[in-house]
N, C-alpha and C positions, 0 to 999 in steps of 0.2 A: 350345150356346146360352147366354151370357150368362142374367143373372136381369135386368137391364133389360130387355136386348129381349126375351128370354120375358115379361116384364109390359107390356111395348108390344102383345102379339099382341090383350089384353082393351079391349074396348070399356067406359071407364067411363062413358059417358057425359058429358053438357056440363054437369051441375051438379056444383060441388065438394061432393068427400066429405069429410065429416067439418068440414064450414067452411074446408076448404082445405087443412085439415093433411094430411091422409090419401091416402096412404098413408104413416103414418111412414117405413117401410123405404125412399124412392125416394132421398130423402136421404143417407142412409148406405150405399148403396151408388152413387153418382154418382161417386165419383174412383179408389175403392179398395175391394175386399172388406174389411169392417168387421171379420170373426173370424178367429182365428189359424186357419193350417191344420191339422187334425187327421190325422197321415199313420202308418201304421204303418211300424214298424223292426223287424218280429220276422218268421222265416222263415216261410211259414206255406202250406196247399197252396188253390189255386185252384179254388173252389169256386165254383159259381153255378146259385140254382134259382129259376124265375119259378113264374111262379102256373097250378094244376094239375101240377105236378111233385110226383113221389115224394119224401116229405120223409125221410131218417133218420130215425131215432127220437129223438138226442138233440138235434139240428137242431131237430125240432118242438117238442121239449118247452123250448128256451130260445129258439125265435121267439114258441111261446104267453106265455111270460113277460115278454118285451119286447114285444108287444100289448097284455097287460094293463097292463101298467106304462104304456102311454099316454092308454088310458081314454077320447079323444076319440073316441069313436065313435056314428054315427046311435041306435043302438040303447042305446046304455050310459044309464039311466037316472041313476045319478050325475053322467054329462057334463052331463046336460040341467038338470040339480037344479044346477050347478053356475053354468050359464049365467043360470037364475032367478038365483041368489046376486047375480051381475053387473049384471044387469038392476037390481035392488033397489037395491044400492049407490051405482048411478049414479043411482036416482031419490032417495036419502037424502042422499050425500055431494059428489055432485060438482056444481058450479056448472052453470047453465042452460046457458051458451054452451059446454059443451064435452061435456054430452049426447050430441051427434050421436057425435061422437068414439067414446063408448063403443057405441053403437050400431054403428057402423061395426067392432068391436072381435066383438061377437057375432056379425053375420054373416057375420067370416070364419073365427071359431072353429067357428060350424058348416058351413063350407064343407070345412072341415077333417073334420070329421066323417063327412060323406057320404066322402071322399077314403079316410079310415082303416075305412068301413064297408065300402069295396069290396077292402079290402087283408082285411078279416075274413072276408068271404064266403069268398073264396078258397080262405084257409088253412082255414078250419072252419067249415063253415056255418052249426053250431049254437051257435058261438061269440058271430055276429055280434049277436043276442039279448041277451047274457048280460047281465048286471048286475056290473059290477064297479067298486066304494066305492074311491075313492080313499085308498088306503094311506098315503103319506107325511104327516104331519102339518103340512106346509107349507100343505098343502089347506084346514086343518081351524083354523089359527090365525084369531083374533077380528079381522075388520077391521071395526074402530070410528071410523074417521075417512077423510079423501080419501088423508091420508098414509097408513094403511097400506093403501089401497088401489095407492096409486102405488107402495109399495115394493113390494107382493106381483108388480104385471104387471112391474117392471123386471127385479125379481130371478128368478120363474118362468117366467116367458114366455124367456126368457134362456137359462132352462136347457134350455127343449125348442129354442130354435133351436142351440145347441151340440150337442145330439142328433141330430137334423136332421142337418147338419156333419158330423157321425161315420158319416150314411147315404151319402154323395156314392160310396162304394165297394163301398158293401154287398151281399154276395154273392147277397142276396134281392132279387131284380131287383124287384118291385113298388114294396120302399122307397125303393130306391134312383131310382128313378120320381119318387116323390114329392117327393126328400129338399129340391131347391132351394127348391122351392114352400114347403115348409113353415118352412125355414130363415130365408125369407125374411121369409115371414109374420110369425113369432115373435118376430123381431129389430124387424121393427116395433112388436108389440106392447110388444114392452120399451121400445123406444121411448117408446109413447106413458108407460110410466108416468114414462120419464128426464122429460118436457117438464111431467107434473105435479108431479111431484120439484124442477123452475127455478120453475113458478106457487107453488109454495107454499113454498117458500124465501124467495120476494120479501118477507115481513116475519117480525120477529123470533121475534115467535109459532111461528110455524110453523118456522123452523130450528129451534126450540127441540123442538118434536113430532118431527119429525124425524131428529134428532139422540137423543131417547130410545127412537124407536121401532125407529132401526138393527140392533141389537143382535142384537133378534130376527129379524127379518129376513135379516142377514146370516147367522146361524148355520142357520139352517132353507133357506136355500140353498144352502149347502156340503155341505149333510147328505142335498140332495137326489141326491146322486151315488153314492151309496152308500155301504159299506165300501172302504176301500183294498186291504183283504187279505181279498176277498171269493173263495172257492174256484171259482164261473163264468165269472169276469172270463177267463181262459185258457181254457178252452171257447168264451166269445162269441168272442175275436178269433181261434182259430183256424179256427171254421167261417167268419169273415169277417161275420160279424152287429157286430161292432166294431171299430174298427179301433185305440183304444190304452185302454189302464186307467183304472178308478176315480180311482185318484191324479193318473195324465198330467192328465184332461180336467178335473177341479176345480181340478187347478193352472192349466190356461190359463184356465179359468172366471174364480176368485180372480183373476188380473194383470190379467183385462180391466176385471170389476167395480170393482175397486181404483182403476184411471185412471179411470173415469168417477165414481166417486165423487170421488177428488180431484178430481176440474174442476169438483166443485159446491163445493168448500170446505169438505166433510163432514169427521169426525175418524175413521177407522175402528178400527174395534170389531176387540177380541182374537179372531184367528179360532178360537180356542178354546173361549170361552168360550160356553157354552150347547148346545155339541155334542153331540149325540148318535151320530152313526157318525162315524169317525176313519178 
């Protein structure tokens, strides 16, 4: 099934969402899949467990870690703290007329939620509960204006529909369940911060914000992929929970990023500079 026609099956109803814009994603996938394909080249045994199946032990112990590392969950009280954040920002920073938008933005981040809560029940019941703070400090940077709000949803949103992308194979049937859905989702959501990214481009001013505020931005999203010479990266892709490396998938990240930033006439920033995992 296609991701159009699986998003043809939902009834959105006769009023536009979001003022018309929304669903970013319908757009960008109308001619062509929008993201490189992410395919693995390493030999590796064919593994596949759905939900209620006996997990290995080291299988478990690095699907628990890529759970937490997604954090959107019903139950995770930092998603939800997270979502306030969002909420906030668009009643602070973002113009009246594109409100809805964010609005539209929340409730499908927590649609996501319930989606990733029934993936946690599964695997560990008492997981589904937990409380787990989002760790990468991408999370946790100061968004003090609409621009760096628009660069946080281009650039993170970005990286979980790449992740997503990396689920389309994944030997854990449940994700691999989800994975379009979400992929899709995410890539709109980056979306919408690309179309704040053109609004606020439009005067000098704000190239100017912009253009300072990159920097950071760019570097705290390359960073979100991890280490390159991370010692699990070859445990994930041989149980089939990934399907190529830390380095592969920030490199196709980086090319993508980079073309969409040139088509705004942005300068980009040293991808060095400000790094913290390499």
């Amino acid at each position: 099934m296609s991701i159009i026609t699986e998003a043809a099956e939902f009834d959105y109803g006769k009023t536009p969402r979001g003022g018309g814009l929304w669903p970013f994603w319908r757009k960008s996938y109308a001619d062509a899949d929008p993201l490189p394909e992410l395919k693995c080249e390493v030999s590796r045994p064919d593994h596949e467990f759905d939900d209620g199946d006996e997990l290995p032990d080291e299988y478990r112990l690095l699907l628990g870690k890529m759970l937490r590392h997604e954090g959107e969950r019903a139950g995770n009280k930092s998603f939800l703290g997270l979502m306030g954040v969002c909420a906030e920002i668009a009643e602070v920073f973002i113009p009246a007329e594109y409100r809805l938008v964010k609005a539209e933005y929340i409730a499908e981040e927590l649609k996501h939620a319930i989606m990733f809560h029934r993936i946690a029940v599964g695997f560990q019941t008492d997981f589904a509960l937990q409380d787990v703070p989002y760790a990468h400090y991408a999370f946790h940077l100061p968004r003090e204006s609409w621009a760096d709000d628009a660069l946080f949803h281009f650039f993170v949103d970005l990286n979980g529909a790449f992740h997503a992308r990396d689920w389309r194979e994944s030997s854990y049937v449940p994700l691999r369940k989800i994975a379009h859905t979400i992929e899709r989702d995410e890539l709109g959501h980056s979306e919408m911060g690309y179309f704040f990214l053109g609004e606020i481009l439009g005067t000098a001013r704000g190239r100017r914000l912009v253009q300072a505020l990159l920097p950071k931005w760019y570097a705290a999203a390359l960073d979100m992929f991890g280490r390159s010479d991370s010692p699990n990266t070859p445990k994930f892709i041989q149980w089939g929970l990934k399907a190529i490396s830390n380095a592969e998938i920030r490199a196709a990240y980086k090319e993508y990023v980079d073309r969409k930033l040139g088509a705004l006439g942005l300068d980009l920033p040293d991808e060095r500079h400000g790094r913290r995992f390499l």
